[in-house]
C-alpha positions, 0 to 999 in steps of 0.5 A: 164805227171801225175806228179807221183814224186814217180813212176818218183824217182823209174826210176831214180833210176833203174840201167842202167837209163840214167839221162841226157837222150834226148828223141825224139818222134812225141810228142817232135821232138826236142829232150827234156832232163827230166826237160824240158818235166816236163816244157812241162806238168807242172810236178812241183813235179818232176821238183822240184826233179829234181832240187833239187837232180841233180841240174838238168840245166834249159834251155831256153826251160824250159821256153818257154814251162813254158807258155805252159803248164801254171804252174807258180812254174815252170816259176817263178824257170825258170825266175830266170835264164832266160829272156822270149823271143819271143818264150816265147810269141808264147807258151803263144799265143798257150795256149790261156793263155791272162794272160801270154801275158799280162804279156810278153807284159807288164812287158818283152816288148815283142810284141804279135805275130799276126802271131801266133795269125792267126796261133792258132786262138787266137782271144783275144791276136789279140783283145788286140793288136787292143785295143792298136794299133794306126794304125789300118788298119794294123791289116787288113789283120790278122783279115780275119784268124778268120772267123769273118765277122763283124771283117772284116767289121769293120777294112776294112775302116781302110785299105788303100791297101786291097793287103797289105802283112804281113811278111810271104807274107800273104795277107787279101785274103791268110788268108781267103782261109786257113780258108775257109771263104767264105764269107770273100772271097767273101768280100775281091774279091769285095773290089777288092783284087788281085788274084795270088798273092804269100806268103812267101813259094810262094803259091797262093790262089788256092795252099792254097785251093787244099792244104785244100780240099777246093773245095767250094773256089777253084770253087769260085776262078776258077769262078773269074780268070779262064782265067788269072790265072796264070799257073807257080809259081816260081819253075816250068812253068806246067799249072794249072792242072799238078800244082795242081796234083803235089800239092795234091800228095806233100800234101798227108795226112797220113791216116792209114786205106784204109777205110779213105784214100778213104773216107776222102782224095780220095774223095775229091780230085777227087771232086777237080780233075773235076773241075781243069781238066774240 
């Protein structure tokens, strides 16, 4: 993480040390070998000892995680044994680095993933495929994850179906729900966008917003389709109550004290527990 090349060259040279190493914690689930964690931090000085005392292998993951950490030693040395994918675009699109995506974009011919752009709120890179976009009223729908009211207002008369949905199944309205945009929402309702209607993962709006704790945005929700909300999903025919019940407790965050599960996670969920049951 500091890039200490001594302190680093001392380990590895510790009897028993495991070069070729896979080290797998909550920080890094995909098992990484030494040189892509040096890609993952941007370590170059150790990377480069690596490199050129082992002749230690690049990997894809060199490079996808090259783009994020920003360091471009080490993306140049990756690139000259490896092509940028669209991995490559969703780190560069996590690093809010507009540089990298340009550069994916325009040298690589690689597209700017709009739904990482929703997914980490990377306004920039959505604004760069608005700019080059010949159908705008496509970009619709991503446009409600910002929270940008005005951004809505302008790409609305663009769109001709406001229920359009995105690859992963998310509408305009599934967007604004995960982002608690209240006002989109209210926006969205009075241009008529559809209730009920499923994402990719078969989650409606309301699953969304139990799912969050948004109890403002279930009541509006709940106010605009309390008798025809639908009361089955495609993996169980419970009525709402029992749905969101079972959906809340799936959804359980790991809190380590009893003080903050009961402050930040009960709480709310009983909130959230009156207004479904009453």
């Amino acid at each position: 993480m500091k890039d200490d090349k001594e302190s680093f060259i001392a380990f590895t040279e510790t009897s028993g040390f495991d070069l070729f190493q896979r080290l797998s914690l909550e920080l890094y689930p995909n098992y990484l070998n030494l040189i892509e964690l040096c890609c993952y931090h941007g370590a170059v000085n150790c990377f480069k000892f690596l490199r050129t005392k082992y002749n230690f292998p690049i990997t894809e993951k060199c490079l996808q995680y090259s783009f994020l950490s920003g360091n471009p030693e080490i993306m140049s040395e990756c690139m000259k044994v490896m092509k940028p994918d669209d991995s490559c675009m969703r780190y560069a699109i996590i690093s809010h680095n507009i540089d990298f995506i340009c550069f994916l974009m325009n040298e690589h011919n690689i597209k700017i993933s709009l739904e990482s752009c929703c997914e980490f709120k990377n306004l920039q890179a959505f604004l760069v495929c608005l700019d080059q976009c010949f159908n705008i009223g496509c970009l619709f729908p991503y446009s409600a994850s910002f929270n940008i009211p005005s951004l809505c207002r302008y790409l609305l008369p663009f769109c001709e179906d406001i229920n359009k949905k995105c690859s992963n199944g998310n509408t305009a309205l599934h967007y604004a729900v995960e982002g608690n945009s209240i006002e989109i929402i209210r926006l969205l309702l009075s241009h008529k966008a559809k209730l009920n209607e499923f994402t990719e993962t078969g989650k409606t709006e309301l699953h969304i917003a139990a799912e969050n704790n948004c109890k403002e945005v279930i009541e509006l929700l709940l106010s605009r389709n309390n008798k025809n909300y639908r009361k089955s999903d495609k993996t169980s025919k419970t009525g709402r109550g029992s749905q969101f019940l079972l959906l809340i407790l799936f959804y359980n965050i790991y809190i380590n004290t009893l003080y903050n599960i009961f402050y930040y996670k009960i709480i709310p969920q009983i909130q959230i527990f009156k207004i479904l049951f009453t």
